[in-house]
PDB file of N, CA, C and O in Angstrom, chain B, residues numbered from 101:
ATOM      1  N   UNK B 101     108.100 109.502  37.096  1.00  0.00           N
ATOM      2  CA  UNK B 101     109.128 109.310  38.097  1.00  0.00           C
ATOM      3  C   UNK B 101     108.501 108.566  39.290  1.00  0.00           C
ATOM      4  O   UNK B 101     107.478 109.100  39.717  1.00  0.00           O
ATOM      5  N   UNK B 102     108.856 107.572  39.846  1.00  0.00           N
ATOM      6  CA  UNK B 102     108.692 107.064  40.802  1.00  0.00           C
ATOM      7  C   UNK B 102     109.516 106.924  42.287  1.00  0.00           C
ATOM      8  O   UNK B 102     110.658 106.492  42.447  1.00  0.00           O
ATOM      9  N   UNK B 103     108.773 107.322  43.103  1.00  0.00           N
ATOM     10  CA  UNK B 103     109.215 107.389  44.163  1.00  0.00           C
ATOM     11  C   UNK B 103     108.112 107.100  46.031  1.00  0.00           C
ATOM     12  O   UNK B 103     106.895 107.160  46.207  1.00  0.00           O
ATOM     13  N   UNK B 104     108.979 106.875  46.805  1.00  0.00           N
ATOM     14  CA  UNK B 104     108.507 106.577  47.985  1.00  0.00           C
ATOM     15  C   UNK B 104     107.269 107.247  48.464  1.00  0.00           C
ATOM     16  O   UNK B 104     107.310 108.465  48.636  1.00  0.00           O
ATOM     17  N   UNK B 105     106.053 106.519  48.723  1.00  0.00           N
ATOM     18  CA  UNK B 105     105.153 106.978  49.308  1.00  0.00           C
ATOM     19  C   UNK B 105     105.162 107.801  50.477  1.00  0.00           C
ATOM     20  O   UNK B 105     104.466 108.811  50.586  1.00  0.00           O
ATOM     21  N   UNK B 106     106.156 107.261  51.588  1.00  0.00           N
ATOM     22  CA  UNK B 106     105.884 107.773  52.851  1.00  0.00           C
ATOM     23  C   UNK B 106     105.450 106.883  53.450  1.00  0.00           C
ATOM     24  O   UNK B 106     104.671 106.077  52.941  1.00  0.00           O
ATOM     25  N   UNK B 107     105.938 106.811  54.919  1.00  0.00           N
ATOM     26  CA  UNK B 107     105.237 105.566  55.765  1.00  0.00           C
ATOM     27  C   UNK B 107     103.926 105.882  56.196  1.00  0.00           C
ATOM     28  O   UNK B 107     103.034 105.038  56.281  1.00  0.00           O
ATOM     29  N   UNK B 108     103.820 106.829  56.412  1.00  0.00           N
ATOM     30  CA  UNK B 108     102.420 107.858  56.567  1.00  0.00           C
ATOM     31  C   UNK B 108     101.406 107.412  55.854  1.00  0.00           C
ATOM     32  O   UNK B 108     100.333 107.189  56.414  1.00  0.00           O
ATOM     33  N   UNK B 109     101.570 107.208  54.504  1.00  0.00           N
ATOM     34  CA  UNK B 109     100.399 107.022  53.447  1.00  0.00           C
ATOM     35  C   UNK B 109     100.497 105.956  53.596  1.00  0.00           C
ATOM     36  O   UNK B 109      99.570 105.583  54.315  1.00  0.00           O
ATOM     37  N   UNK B 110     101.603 104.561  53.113  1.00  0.00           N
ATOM     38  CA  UNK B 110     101.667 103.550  53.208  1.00  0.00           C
ATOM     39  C   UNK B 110     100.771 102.919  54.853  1.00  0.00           C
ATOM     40  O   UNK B 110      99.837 102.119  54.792  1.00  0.00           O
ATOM     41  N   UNK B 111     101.258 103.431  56.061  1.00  0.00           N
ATOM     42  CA  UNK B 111     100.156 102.678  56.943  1.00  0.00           C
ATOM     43  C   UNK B 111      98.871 102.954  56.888  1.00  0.00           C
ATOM     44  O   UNK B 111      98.141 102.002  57.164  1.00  0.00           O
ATOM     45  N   UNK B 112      98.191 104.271  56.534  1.00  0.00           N
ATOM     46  CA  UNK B 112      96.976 104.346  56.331  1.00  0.00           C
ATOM     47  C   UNK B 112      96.343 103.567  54.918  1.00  0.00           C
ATOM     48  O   UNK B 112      95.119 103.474  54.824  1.00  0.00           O
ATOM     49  N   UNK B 113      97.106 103.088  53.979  1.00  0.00           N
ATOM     50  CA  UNK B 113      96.626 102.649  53.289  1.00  0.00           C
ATOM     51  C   UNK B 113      96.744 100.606  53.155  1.00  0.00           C
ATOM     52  O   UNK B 113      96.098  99.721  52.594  1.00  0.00           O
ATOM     53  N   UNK B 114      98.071 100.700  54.124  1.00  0.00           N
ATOM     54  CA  UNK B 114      97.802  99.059  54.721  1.00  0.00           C
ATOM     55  C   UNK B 114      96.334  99.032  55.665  1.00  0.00           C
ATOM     56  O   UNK B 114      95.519  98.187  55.295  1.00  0.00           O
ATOM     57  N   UNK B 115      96.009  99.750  56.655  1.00  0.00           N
ATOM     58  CA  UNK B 115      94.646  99.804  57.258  1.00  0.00           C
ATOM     59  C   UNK B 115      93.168  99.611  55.920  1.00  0.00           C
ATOM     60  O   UNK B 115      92.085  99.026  55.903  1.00  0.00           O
ATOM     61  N   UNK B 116      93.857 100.372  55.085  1.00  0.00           N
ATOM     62  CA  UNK B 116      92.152 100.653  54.451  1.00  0.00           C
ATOM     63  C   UNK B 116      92.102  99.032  53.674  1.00  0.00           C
ATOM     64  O   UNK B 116      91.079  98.449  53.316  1.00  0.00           O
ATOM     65  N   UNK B 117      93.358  98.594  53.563  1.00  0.00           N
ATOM     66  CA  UNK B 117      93.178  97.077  52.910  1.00  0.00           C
ATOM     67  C   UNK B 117      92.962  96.289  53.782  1.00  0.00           C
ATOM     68  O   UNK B 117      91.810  95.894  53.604  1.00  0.00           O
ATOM     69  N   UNK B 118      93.381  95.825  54.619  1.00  0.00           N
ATOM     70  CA  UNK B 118      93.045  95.000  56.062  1.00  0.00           C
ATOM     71  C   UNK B 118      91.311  95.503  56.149  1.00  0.00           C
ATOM     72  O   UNK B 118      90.606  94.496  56.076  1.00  0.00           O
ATOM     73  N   UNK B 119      90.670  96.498  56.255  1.00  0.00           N
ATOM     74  CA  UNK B 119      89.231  96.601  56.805  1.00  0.00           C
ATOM     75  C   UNK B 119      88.841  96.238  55.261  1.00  0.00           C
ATOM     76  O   UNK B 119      87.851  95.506  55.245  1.00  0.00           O
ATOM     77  N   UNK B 120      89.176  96.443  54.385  1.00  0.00           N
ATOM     78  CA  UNK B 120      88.653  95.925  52.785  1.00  0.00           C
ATOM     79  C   UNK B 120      88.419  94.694  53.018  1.00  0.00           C
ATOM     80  O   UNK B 120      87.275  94.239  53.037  1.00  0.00           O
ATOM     81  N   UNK B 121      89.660  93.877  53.259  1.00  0.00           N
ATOM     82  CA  UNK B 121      89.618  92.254  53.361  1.00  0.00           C
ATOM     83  C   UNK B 121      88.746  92.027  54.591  1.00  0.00           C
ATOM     84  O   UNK B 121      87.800  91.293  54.306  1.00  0.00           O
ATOM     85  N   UNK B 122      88.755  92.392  55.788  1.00  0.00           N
ATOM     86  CA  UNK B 122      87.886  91.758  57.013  1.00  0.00           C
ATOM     87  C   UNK B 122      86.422  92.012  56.534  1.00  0.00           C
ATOM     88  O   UNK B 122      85.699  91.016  56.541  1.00  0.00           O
ATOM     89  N   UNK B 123      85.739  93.481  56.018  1.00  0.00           N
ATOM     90  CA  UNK B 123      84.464  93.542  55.185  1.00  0.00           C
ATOM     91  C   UNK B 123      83.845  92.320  54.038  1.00  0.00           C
ATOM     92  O   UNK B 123      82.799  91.722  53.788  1.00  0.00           O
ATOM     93  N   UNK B 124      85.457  92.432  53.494  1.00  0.00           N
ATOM     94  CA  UNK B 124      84.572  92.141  52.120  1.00  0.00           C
ATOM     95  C   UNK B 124      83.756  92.763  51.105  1.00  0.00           C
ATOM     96  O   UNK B 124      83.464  93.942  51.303  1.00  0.00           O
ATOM     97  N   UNK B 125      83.159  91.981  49.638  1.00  0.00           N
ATOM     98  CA  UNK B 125      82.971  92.831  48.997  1.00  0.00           C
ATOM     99  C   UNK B 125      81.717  92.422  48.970  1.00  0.00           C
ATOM    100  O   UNK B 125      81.221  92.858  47.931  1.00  0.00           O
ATOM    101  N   UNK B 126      80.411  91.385  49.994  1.00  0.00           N
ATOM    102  CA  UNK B 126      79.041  91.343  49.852  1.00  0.00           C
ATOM    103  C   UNK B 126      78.703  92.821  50.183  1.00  0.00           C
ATOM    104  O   UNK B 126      79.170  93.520  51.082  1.00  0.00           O
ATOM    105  N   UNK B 127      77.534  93.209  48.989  1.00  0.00           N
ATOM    106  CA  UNK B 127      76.588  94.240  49.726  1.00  0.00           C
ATOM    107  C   UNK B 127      76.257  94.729  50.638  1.00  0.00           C
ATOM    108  O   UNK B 127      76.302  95.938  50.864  1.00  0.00           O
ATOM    109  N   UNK B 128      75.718  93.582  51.590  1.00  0.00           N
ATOM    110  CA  UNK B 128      75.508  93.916  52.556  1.00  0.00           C
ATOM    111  C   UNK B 128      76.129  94.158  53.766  1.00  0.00           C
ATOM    112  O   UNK B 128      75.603  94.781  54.689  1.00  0.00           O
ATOM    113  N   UNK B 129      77.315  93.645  53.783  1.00  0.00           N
ATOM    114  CA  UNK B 129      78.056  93.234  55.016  1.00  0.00           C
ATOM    115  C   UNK B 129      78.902  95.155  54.446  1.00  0.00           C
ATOM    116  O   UNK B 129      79.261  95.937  55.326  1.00  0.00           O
ATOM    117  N   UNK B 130      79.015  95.446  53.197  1.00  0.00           N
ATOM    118  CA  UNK B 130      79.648  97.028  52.999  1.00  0.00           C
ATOM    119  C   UNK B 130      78.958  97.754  53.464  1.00  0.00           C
ATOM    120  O   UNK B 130      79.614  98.631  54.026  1.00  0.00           O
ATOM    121  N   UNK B 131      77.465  97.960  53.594  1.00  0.00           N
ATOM    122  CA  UNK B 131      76.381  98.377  54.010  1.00  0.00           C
ATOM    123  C   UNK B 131      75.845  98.647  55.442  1.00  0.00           C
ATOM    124  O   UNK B 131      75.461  99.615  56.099  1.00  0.00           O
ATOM    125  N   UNK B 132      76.012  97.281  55.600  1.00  0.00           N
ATOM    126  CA  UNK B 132      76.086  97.331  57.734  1.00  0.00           C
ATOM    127  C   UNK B 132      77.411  97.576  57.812  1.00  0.00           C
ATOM    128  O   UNK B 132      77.792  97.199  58.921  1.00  0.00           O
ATOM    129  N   UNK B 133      78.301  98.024  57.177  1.00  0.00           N
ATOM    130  CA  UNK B 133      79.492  98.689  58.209  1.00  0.00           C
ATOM    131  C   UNK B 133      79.745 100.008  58.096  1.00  0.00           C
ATOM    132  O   UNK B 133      80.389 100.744  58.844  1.00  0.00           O
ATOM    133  N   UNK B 134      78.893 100.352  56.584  1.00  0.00           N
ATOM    134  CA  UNK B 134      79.023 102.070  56.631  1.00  0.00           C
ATOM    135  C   UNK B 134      77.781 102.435  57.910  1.00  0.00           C
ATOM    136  O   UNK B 134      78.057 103.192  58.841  1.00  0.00           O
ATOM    137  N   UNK B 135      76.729 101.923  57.802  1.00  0.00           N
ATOM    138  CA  UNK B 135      75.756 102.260  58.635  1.00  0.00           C
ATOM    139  C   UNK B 135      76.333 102.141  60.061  1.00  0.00           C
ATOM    140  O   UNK B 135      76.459 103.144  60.763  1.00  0.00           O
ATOM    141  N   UNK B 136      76.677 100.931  60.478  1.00  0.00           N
ATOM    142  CA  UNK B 136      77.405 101.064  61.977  1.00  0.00           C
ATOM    143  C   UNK B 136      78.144 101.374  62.144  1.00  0.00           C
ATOM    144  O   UNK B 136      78.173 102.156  63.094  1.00  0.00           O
ATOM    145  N   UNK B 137      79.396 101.102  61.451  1.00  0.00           N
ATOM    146  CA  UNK B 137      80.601 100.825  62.085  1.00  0.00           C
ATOM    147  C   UNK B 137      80.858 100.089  62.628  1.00  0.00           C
ATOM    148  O   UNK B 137      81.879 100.497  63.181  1.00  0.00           O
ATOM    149  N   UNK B 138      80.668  99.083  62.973  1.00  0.00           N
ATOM    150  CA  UNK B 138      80.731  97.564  63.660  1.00  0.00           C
ATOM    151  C   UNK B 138      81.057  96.599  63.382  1.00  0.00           C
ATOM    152  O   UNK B 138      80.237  95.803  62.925  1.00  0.00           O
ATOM    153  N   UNK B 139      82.146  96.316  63.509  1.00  0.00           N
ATOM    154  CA  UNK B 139      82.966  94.507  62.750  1.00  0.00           C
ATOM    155  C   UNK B 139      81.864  93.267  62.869  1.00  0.00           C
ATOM    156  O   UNK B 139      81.541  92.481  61.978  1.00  0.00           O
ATOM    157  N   UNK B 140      81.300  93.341  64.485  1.00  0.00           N
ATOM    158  CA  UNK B 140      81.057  92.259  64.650  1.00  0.00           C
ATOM    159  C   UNK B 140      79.430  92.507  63.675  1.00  0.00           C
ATOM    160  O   UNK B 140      79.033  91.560  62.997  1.00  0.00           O
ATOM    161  N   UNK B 141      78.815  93.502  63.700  1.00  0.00           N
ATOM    162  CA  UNK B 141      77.141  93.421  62.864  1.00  0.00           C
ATOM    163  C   UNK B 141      77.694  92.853  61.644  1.00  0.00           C
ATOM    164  O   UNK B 141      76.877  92.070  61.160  1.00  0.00           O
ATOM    165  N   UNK B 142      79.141  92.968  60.713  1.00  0.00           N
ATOM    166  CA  UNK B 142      79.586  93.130  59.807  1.00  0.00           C
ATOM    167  C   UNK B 142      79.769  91.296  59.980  1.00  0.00           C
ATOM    168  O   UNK B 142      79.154  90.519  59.250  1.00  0.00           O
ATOM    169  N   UNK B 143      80.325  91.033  60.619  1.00  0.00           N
ATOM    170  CA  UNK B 143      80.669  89.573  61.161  1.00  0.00           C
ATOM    171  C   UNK B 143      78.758  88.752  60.651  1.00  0.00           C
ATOM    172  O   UNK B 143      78.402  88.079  59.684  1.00  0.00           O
ATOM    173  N   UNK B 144      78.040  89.260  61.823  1.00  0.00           N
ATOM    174  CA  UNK B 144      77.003  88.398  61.672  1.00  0.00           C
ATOM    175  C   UNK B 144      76.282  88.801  60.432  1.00  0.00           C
ATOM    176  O   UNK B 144      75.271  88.103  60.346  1.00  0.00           O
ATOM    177  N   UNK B 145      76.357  89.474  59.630  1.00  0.00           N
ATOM    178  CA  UNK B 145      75.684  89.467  58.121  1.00  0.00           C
ATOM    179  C   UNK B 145      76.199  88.616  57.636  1.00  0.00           C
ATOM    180  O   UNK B 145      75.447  87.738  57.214  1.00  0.00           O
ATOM    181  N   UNK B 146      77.720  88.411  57.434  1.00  0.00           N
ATOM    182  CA  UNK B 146      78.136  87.660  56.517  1.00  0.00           C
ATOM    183  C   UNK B 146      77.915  86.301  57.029  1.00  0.00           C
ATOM    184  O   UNK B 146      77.432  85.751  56.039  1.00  0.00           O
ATOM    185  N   UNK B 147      77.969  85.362  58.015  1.00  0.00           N
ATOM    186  CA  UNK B 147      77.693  84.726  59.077  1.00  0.00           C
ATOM    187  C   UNK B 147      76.139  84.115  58.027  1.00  0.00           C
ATOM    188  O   UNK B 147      76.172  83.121  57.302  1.00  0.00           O
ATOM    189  N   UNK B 148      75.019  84.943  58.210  1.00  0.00           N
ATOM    190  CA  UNK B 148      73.641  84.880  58.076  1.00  0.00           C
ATOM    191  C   UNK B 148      73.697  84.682  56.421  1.00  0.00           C
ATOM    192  O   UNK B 148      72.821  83.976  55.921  1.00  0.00           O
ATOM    193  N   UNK B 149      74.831  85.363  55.450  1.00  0.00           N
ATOM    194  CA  UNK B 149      74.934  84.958  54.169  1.00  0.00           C
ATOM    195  C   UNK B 149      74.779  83.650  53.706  1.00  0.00           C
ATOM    196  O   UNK B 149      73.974  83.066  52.980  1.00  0.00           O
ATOM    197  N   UNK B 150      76.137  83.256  54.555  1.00  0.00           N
ATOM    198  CA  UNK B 150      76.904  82.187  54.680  1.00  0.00           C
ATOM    199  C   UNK B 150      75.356  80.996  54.544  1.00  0.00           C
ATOM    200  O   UNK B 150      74.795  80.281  53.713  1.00  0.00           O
ATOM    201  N   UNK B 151      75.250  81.378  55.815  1.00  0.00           N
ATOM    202  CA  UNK B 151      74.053  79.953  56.238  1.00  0.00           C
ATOM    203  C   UNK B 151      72.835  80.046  55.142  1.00  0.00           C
ATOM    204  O   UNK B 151      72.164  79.015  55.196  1.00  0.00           O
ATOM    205  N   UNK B 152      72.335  81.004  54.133  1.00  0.00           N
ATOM    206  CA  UNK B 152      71.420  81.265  53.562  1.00  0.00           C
ATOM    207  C   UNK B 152      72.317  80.361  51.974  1.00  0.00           C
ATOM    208  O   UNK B 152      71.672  79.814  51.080  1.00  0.00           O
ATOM    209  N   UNK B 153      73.483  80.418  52.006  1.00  0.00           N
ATOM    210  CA  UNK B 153      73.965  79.569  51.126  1.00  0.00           C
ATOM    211  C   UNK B 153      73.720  78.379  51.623  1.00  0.00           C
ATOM    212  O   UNK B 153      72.880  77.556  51.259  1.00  0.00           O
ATOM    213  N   UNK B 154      74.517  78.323  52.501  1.00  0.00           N
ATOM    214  CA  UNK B 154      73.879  76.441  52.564  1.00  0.00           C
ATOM    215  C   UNK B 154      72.676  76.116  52.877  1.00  0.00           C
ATOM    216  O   UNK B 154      72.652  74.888  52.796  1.00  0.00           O
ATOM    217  N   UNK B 155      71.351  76.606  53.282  1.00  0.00           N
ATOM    218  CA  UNK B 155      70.302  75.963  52.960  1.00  0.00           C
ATOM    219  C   UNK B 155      69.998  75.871  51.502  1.00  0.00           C
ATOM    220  O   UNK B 155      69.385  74.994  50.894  1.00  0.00           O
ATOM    221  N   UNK B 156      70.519  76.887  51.105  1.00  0.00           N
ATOM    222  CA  UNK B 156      70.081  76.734  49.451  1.00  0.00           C
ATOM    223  C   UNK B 156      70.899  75.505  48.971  1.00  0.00           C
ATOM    224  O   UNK B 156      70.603  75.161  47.827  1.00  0.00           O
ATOM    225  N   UNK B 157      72.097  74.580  49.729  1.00  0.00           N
ATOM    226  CA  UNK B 157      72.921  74.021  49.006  1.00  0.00           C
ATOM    227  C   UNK B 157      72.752  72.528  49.708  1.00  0.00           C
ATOM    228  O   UNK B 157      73.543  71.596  49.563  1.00  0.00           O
ATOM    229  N   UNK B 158      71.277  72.513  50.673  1.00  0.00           N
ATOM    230  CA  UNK B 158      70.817  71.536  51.578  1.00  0.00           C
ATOM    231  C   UNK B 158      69.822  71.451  50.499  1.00  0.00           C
ATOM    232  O   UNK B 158      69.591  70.370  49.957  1.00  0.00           O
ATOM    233  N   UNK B 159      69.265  72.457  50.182  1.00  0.00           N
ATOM    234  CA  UNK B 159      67.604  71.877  49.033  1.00  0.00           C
ATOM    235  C   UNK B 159      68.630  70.851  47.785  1.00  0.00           C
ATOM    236  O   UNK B 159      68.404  69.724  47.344  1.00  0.00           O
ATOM    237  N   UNK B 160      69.566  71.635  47.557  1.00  0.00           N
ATOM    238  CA  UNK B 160      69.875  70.526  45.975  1.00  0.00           C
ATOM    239  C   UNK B 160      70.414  69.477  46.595  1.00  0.00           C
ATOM    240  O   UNK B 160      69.918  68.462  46.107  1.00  0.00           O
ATOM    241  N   UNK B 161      71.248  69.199  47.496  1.00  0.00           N
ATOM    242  CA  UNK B 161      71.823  67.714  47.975  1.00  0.00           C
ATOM    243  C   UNK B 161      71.697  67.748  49.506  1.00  0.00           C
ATOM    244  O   UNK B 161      72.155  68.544  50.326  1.00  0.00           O
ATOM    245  N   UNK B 162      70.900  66.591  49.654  1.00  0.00           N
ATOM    246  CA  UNK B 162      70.098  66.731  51.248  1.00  0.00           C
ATOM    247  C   UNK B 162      71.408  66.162  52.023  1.00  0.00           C
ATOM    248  O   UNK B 162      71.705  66.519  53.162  1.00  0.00           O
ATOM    249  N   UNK B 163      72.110  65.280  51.296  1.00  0.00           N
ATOM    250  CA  UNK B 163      73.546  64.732  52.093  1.00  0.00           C
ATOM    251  C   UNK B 163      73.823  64.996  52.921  1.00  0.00           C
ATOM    252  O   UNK B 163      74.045  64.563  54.052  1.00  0.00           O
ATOM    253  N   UNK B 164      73.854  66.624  51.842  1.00  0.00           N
ATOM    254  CA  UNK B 164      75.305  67.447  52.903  1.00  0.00           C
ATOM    255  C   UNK B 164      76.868  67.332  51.980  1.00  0.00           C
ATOM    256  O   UNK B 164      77.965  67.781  52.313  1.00  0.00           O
ATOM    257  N   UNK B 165      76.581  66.750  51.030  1.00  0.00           N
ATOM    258  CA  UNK B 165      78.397  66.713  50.610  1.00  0.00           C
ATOM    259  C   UNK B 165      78.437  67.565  49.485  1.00  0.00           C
ATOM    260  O   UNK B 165      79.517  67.478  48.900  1.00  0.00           O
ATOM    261  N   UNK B 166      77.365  68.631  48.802  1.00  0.00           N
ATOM    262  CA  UNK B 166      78.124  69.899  48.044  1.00  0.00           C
ATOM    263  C   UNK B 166      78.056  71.010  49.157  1.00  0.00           C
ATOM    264  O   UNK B 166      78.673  72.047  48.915  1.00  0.00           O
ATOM    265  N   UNK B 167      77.435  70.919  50.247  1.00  0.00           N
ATOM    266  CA  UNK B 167      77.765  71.849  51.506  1.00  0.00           C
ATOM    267  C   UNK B 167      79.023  71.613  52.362  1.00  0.00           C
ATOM    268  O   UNK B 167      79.423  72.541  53.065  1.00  0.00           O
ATOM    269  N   UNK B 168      79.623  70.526  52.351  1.00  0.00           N
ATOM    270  CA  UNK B 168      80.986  70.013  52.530  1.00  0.00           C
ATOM    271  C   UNK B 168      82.245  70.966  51.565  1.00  0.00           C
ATOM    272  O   UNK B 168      83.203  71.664  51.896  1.00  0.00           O
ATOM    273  N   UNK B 169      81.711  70.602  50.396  1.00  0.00           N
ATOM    274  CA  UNK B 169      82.405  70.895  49.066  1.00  0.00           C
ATOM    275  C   UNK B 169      82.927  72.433  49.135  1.00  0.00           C
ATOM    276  O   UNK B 169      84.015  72.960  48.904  1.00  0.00           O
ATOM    277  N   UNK B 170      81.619  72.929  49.568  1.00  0.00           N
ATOM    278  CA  UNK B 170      81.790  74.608  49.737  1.00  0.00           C
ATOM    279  C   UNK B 170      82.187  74.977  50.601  1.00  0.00           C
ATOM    280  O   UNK B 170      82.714  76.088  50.529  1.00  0.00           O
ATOM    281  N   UNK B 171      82.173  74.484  51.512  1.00  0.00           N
ATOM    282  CA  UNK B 171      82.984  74.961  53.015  1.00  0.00           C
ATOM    283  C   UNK B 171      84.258  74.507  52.874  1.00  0.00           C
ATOM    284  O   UNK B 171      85.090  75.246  53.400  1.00  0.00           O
ATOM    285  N   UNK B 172      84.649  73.623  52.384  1.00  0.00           N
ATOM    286  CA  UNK B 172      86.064  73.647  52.487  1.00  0.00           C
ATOM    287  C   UNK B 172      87.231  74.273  51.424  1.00  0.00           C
ATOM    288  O   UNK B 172      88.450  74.101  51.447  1.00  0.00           O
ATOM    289  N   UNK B 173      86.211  75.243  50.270  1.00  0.00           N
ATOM    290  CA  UNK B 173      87.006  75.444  49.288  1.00  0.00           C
ATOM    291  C   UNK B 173      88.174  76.649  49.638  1.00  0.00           C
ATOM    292  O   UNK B 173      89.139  76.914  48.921  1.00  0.00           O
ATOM    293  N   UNK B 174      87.797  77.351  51.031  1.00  0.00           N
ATOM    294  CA  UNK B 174      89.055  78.091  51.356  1.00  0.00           C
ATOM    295  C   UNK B 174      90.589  77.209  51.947  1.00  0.00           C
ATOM    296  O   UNK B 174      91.781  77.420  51.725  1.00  0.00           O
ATOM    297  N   UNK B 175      90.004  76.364  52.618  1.00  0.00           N
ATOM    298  CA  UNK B 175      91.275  75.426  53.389  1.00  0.00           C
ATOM    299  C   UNK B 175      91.950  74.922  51.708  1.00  0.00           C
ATOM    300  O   UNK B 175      93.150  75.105  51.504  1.00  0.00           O
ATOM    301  N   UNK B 176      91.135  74.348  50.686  1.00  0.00           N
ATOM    302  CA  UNK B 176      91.851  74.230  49.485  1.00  0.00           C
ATOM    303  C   UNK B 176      92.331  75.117  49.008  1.00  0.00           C
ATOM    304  O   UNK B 176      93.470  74.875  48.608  1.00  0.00           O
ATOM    305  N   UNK B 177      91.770  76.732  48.738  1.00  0.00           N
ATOM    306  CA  UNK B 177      92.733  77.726  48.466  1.00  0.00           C
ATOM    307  C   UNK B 177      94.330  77.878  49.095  1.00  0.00           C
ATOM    308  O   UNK B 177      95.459  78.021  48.627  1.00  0.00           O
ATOM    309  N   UNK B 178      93.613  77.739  50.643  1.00  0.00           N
ATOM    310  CA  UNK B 178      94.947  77.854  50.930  1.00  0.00           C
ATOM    311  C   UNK B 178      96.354  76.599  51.215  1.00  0.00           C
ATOM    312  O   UNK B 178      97.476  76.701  51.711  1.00  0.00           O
ATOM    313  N   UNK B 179      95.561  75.447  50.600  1.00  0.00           N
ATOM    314  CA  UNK B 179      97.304  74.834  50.824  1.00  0.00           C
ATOM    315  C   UNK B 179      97.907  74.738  49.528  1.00  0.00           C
ATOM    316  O   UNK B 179      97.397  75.183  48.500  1.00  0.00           O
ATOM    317  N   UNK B 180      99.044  74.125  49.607  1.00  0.00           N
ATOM    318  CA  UNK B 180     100.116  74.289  48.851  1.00  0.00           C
ATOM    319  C   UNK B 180      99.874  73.048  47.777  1.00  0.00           C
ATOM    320  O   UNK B 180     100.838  72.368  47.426  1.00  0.00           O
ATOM    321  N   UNK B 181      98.252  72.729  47.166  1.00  0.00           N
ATOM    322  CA  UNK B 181      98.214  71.453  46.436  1.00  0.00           C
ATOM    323  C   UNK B 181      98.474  72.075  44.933  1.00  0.00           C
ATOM    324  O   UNK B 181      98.697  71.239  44.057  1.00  0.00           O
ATOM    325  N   UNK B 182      98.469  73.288  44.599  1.00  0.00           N
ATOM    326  CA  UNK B 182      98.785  73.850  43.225  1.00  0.00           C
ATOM    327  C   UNK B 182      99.879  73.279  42.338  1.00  0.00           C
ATOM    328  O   UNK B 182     100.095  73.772  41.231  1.00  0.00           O
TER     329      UNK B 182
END
């Protein structure tokens, strides 16, 4: 039988998805936020990820254009070219 959660459960469980999505699912960035509690420590891990990808993506093409490639693959997620 199915039936209504409750707004009760439903907002606490819109919250636990919103801090899911702002975390994320790197290791570490789950890690520094159980340990702190802190968006922004949570912010600069992923931040420090981030940049540890693109040097790794500066050694294979000194260009710069598969570090282009990768940075922009969210703005391509999100438009409407599907």
């Amino acid at each position: 039988m199915k039936r209504p959660m409750g707004g009760a459960v439903h907002r606490q469980w819109m919250r636990e998805l919103r801090l899911y999505m702002l975390v994320g699912g790197m290791p570490q960035a789950v890690a520094t936020y159980i340990k702190h509690n802190n968006m922004q420590e949570v912010d600069n891990v992923k931040r420090d990820i981030l940049a540890l990808y693109e040097n790794d993506l500066m050694r294979i093409d000194a260009s710069g254009r598969i570090s282009k490639l990768f940075f922009n693959i969210p703005s391509q997620l999100n438009s409407n070219a599907f």
